[in-house]
N, C-alpha and C positions, 0 to 999 in steps of 0.2 A: 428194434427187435419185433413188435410188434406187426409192424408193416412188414417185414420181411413171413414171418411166423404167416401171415394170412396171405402174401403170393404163395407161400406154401401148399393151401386149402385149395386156392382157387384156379380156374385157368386161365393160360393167355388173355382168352377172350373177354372173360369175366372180368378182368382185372383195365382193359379197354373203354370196357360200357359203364364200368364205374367209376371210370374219372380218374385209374389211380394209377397209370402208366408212370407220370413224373414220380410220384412220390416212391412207387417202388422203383425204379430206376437209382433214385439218391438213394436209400435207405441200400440199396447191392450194392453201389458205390463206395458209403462209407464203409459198410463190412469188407469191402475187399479194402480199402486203408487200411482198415483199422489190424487186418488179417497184414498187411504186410508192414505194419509199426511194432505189431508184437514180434516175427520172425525176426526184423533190425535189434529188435531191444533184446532176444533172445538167442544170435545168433552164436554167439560164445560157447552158449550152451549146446551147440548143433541140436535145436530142435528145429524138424522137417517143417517148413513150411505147411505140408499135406498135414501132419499133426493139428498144427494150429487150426487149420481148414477143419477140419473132421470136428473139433472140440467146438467152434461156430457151427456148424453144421447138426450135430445134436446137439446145440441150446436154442438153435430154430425150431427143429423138431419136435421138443420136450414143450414149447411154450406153442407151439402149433396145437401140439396134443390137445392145452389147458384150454384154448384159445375153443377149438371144436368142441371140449365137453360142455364149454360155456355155452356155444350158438344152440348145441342141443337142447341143452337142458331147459332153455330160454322160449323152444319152438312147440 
């Protein structure tokens, strides 16, 4: 979440010159698993896929938030 949470921050570029293309690569990877093991395990329930997405999507956001009040408060 982490790693995801700070491609969040940063840009393409940035995220290049610091070495962290593999790791943010895996860490999108697993979230899209993991985004489509919860739709399988909830599919009964017809919950949208996009749901699930959205629901990952703001727990990036939220921990992105915590994540930048931190590098501020720190600068």
């Amino acid at each position: 979440m982490d790693t995801l949470a700070l491609a969040h921050l940063i840009s393409p570029e940035e995220i290049l010159n610091q070495g962290l293309r593999e790791r943010v690569e895996t860490a999108q990877r697993q979230g899209s698993e993991a985004v489509s093991k919860a739709f399988d395990a909830l599919e009964d329930l017809q919950i949208p896929r996009e749901r699930i997405q959205k629901l990952v999507d703001d727990r990036i956001k939220e921990t992105s938030d915590k994540v930048r009040s931190v590098m501020h408060n720190h600068s």
